[in-house]
C-alpha positions as a Markdown table, in Angstrom:
| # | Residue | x | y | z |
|---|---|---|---|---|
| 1 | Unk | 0.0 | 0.0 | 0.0 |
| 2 | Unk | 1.0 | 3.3 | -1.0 |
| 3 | Unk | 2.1 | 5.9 | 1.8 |
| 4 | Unk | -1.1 | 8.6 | 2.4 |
| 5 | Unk | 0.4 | 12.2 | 1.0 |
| 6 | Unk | -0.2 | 14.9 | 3.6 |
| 7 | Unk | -0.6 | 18.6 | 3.1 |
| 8 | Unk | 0.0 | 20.7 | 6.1 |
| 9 | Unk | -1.9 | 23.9 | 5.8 |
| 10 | Unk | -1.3 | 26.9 | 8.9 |
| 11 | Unk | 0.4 | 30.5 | 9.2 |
| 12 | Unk | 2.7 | 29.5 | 12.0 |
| 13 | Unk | 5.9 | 27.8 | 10.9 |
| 14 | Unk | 6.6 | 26.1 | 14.4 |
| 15 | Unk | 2.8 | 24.7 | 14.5 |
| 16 | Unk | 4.1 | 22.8 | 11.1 |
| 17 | Unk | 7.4 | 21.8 | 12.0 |
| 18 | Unk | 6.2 | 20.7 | 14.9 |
| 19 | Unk | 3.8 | 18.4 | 13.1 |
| 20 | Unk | 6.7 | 17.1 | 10.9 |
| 21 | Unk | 8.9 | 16.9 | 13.7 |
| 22 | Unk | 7.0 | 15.9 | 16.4 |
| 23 | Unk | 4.4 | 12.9 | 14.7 |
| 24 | Unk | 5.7 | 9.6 | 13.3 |
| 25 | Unk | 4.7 | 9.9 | 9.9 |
| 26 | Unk | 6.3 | 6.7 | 9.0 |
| 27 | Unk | 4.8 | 4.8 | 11.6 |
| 28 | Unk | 1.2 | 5.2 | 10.1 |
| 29 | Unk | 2.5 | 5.1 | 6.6 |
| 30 | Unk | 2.1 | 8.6 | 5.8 |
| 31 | Unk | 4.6 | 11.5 | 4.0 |
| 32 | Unk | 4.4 | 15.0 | 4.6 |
| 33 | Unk | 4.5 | 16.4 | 0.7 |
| 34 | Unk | 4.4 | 20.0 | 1.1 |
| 35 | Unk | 2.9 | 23.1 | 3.3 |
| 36 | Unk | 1.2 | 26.1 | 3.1 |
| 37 | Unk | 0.6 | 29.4 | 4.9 |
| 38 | Unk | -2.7 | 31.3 | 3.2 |
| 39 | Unk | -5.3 | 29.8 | 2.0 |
| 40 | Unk | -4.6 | 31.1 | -1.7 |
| 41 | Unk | -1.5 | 28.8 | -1.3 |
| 42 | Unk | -3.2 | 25.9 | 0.2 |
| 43 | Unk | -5.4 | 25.7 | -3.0 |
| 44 | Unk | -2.4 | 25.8 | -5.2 |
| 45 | Unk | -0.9 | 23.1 | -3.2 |
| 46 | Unk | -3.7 | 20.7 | -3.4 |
| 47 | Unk | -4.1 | 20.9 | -7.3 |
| 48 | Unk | -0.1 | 20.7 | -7.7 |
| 49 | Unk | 0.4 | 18.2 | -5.1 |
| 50 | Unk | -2.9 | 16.4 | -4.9 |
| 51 | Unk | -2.5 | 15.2 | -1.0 |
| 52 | Unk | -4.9 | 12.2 | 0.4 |
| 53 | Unk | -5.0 | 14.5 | 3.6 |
| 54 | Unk | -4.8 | 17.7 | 4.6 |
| 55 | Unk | -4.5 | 19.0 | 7.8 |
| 56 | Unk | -5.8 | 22.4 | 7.7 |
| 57 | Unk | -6.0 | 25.2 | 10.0 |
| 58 | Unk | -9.2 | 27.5 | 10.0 |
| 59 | Unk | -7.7 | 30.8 | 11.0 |
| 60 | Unk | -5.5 | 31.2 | 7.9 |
| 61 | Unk | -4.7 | 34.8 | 5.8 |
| 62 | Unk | -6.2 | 35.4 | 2.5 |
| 63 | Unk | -8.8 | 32.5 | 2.5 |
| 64 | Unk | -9.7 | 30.8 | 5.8 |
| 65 | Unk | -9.3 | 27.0 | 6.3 |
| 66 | Unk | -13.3 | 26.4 | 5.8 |
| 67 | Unk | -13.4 | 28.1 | 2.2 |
| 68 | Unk | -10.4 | 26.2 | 1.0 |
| 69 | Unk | -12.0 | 23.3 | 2.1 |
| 70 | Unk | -15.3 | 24.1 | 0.4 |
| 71 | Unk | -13.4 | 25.5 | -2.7 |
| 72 | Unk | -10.8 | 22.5 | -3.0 |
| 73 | Unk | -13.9 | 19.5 | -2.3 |
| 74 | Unk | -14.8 | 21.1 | -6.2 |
| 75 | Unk | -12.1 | 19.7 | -8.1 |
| 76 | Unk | -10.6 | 17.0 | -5.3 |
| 77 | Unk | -14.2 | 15.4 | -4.0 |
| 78 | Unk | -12.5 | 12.9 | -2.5 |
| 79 | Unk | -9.9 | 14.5 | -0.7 |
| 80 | Unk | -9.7 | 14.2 | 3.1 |
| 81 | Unk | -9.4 | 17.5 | 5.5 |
| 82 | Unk | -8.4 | 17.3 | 9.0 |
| 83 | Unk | -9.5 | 20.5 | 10.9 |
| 84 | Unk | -6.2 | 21.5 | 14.1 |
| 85 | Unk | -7.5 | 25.0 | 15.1 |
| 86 | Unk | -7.6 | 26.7 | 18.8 |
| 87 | Unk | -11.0 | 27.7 | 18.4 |
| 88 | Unk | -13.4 | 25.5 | 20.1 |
| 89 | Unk | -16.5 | 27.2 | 19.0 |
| 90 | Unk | -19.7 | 25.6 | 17.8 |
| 91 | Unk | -20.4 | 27.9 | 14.6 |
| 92 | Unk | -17.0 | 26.7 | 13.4 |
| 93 | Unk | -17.6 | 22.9 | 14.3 |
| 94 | Unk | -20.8 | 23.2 | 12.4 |
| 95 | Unk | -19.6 | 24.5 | 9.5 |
| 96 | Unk | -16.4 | 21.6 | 9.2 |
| 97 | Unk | -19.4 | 18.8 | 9.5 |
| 98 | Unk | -21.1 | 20.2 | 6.6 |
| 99 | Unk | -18.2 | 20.1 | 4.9 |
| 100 | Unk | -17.9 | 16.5 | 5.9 |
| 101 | Unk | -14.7 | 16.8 | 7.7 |
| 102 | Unk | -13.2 | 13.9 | 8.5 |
| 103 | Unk | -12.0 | 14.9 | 12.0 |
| 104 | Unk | -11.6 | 18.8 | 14.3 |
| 105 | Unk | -9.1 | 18.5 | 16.8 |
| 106 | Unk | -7.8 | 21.9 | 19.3 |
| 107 | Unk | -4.4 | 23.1 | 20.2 |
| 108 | Unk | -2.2 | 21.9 | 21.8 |
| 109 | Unk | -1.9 | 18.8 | 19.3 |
| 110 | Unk | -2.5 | 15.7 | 21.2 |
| 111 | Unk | -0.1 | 13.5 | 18.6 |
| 112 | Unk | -1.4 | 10.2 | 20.6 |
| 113 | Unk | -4.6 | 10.7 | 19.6 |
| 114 | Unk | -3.6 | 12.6 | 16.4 |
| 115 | Unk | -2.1 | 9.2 | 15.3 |
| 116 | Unk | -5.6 | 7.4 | 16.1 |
| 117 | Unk | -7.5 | 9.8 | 14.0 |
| 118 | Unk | -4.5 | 9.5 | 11.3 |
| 119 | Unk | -4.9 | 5.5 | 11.0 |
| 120 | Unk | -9.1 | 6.2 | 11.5 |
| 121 | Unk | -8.6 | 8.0 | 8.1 |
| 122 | Unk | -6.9 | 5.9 | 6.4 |
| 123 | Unk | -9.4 | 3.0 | 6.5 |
| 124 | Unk | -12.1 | 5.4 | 5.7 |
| 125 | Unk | -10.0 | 6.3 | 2.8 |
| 126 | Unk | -9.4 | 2.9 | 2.0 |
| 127 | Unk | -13.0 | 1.6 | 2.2 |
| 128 | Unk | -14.3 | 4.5 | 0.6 |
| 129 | Unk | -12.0 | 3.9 | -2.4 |
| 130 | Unk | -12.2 | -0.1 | -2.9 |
| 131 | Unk | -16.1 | 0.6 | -2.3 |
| 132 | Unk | -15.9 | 2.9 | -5.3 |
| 133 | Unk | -13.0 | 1.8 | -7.7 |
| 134 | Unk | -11.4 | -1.6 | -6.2 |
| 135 | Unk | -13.0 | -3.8 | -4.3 |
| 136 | Unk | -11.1 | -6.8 | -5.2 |
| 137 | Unk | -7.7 | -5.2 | -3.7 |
| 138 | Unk | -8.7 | -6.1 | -0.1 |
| 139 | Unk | -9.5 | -9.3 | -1.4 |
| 140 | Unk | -6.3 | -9.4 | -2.3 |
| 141 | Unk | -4.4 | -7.6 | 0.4 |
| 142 | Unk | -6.2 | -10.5 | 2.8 |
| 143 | Unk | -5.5 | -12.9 | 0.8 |
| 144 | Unk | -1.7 | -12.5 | 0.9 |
| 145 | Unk | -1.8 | -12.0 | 4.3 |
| 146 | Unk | -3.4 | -15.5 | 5.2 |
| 147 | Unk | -1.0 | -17.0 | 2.8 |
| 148 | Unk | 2.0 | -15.6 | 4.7 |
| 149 | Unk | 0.6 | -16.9 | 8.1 |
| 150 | Unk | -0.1 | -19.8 | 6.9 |
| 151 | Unk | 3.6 | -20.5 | 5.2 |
| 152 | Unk | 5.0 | -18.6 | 8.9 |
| 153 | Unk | 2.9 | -20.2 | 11.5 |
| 154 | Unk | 5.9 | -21.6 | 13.3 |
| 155 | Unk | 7.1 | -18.0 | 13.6 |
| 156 | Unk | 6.4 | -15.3 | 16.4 |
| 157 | Unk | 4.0 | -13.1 | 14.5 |
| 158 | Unk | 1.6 | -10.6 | 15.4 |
| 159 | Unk | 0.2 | -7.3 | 14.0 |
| 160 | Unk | 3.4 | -5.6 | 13.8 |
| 161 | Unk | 5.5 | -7.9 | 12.0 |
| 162 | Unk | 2.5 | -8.3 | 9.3 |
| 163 | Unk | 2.5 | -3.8 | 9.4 |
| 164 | Unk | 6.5 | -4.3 | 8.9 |
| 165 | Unk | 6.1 | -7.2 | 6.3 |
| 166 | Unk | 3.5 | -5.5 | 4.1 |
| 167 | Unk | 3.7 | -2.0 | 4.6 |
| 168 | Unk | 0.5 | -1.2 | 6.7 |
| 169 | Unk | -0.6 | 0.0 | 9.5 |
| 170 | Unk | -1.6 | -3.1 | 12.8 |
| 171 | Unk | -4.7 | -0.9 | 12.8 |
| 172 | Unk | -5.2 | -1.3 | 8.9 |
| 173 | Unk | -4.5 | -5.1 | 8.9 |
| 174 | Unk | -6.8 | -5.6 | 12.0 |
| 175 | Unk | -10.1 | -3.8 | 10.4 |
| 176 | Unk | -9.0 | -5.9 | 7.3 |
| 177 | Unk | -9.9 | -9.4 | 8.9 |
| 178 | Unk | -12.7 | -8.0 | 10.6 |
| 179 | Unk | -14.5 | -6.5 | 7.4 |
| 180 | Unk | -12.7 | -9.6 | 5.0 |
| 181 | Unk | -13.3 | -12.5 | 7.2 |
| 182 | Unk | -15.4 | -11.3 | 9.8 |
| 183 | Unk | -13.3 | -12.2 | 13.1 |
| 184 | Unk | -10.3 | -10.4 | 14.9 |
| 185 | Unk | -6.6 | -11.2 | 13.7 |
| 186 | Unk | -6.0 | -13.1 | 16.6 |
| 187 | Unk | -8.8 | -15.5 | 16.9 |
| 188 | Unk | -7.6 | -16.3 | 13.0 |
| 189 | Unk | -4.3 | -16.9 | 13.9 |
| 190 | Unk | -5.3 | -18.8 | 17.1 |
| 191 | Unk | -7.5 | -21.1 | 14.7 |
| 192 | Unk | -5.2 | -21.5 | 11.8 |
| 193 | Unk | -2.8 | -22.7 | 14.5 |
| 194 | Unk | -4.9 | -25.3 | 16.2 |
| 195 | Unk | -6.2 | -27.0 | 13.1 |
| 196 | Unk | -2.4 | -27.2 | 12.4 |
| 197 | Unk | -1.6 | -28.7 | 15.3 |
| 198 | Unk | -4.7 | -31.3 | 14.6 |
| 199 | Unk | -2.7 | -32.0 | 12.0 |
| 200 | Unk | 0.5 | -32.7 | 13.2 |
| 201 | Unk | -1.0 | -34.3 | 16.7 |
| 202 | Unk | -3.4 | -37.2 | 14.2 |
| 203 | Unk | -0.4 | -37.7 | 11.3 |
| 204 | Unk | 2.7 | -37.5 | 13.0 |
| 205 | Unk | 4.9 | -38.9 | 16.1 |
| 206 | Unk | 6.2 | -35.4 | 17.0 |
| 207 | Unk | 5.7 | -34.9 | 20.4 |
| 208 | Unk | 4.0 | -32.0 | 22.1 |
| 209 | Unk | 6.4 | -29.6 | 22.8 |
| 210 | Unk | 7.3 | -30.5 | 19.0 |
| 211 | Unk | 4.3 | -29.9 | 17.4 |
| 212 | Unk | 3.8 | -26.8 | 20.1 |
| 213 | Unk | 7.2 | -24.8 | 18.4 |
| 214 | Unk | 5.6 | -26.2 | 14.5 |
| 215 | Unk | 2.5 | -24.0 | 15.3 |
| 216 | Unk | 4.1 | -21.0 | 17.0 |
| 217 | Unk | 4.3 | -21.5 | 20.7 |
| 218 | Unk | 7.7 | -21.6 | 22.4 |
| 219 | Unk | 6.6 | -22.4 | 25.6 |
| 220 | Unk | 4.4 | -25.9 | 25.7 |
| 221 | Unk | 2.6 | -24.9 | 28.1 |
| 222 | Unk | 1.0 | -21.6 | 27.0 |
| 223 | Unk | 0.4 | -23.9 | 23.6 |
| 224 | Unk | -1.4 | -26.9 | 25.8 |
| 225 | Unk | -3.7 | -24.0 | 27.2 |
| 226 | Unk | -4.7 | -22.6 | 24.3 |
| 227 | Unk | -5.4 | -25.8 | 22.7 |
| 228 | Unk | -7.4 | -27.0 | 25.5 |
| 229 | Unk | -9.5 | -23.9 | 25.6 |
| 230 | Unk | -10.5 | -24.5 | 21.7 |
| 231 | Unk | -10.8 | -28.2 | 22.1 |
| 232 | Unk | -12.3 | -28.5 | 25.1 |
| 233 | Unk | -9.3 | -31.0 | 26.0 |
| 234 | Unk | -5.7 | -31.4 | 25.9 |
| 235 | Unk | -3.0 | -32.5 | 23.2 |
| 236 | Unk | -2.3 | -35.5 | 24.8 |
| 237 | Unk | -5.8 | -36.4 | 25.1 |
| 238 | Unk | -6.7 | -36.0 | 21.7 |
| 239 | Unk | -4.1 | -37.7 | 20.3 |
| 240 | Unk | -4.9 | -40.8 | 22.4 |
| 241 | Unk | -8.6 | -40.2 | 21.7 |
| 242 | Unk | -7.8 | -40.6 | 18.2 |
| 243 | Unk | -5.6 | -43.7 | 18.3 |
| 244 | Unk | -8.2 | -45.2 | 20.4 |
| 245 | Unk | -11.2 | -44.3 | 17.8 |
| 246 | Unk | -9.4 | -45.8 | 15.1 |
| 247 | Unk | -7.7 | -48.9 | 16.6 |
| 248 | Unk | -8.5 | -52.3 | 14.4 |
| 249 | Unk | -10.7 | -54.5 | 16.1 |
| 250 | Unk | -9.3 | -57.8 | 17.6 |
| 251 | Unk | -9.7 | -60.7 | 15.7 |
């Protein structure tokens, strides 16, 4: 997936390099790609640049934040506009949900819960795009994903290494299982691993602790736990279970 281009739009330089400087872009998979101090060069920006998001202040010279963001939705409909002003007044809030934006956060710039919002925009974006123009991609995107679990399962995984190995966000990949496949990343992995360790338990002589580190689990233990939880009883037990179902009859 393609990093989201940001343009950051306010009169004060330090409230923008303190956006570069001070929020992981990276991290959510996100590049700054240029700024702006009026409003007349905010609107030049967006048609030169043409940024996923903006992050726009309303109390900018020339043309306020709100009329570049009614001006710019013209020719960039589905552009995304973050409001960061210090005004907490109503008329202004108003005014920003009419214009559908995405999210209106005050100064001082909590970059916490910046980030959240950041990562809440992207799958908006995301949906909104593959509802419109790709659909299949998250078909896709999921489906390589389950491949690389399945061909990794004996692995230490978890949301981050799948952010690191595919380029997304944890946040991204876990609202992709839950819209794709309909359950939460780790009950998936959780299942994937215990109908590998069925597996391993019914067709092999690997002992426990061996087929434990096969499906992901270091420690026996923990693995004998989980299993028991989805089986209702343990490894052992269902091995011997088995074995005992399918033992030839005496003559």
């Amino acid at each position: 997936m393609k990093k989201m281009r940001v343009l950051l739009v306010d009169d004060e330089i330090m409230i923008r390099e303190g956006f570069k400087r001070l929020f992981d872009w990276d991290a959510h998979d996100c590049e700054v790609v240029g700024e702006a101090a009026d409003g007349m060069e905010a609107l030049s920006q967006i048609d030169n640049l043409k940024p996923d998001i903006a992050i726009m202040d309303i109390n900018i010279p020339i043309l306020n934040g709100l009329k570049v963001i009614q001006l710019a939705r013209i020719k960039h409909p589905e552009m995304a506009f973050v409001i960061v002003s210090g005004y907490d007044d109503f008329s202004y809030c108003r005014e920003a949900l009419r214009l559908q934006i995405t999210d209106y956060i005050l100064k001082p710039v909590n970059y916490e819960e910046f980030g959240s919002c950041i990562d809440n925009l992207k799958i908006a974006l995301f949906q909104r795009k593959s509802t419109q123009e790709d659909a299949p991609q998250e078909e896709r995107t999921i489906t390589g994903i389950t491949r690389y679990l399945q061909a990794h399962l004996a692995e230490e995984i978890s949301l981050s290494v799948l952010a690191d190995e595919f380029h997304l966000s944890g946040q991204y990949i876990s609202q992709l299982f839950k819209n794709e496949i309909g359950v939460n990343f780790l009950t998936y992995l959780t299942n994937i691993r215990m109908e590998k360790a069925k597996k391993l338990l019914l067709g092999t002589s690997l002992s426990v602790a061996e087929v434990s580190e096969q499906c992901g689990y270091g420690d026996y233990r923990v693995f004998t736990k989980v299993f028991k939880k989805s089986e209702g009883i343990t490894p052992s037990q269902y091995r011997r279970d088995f074995l005992e179902d399918t033992k030839l009859p005496r003559q």
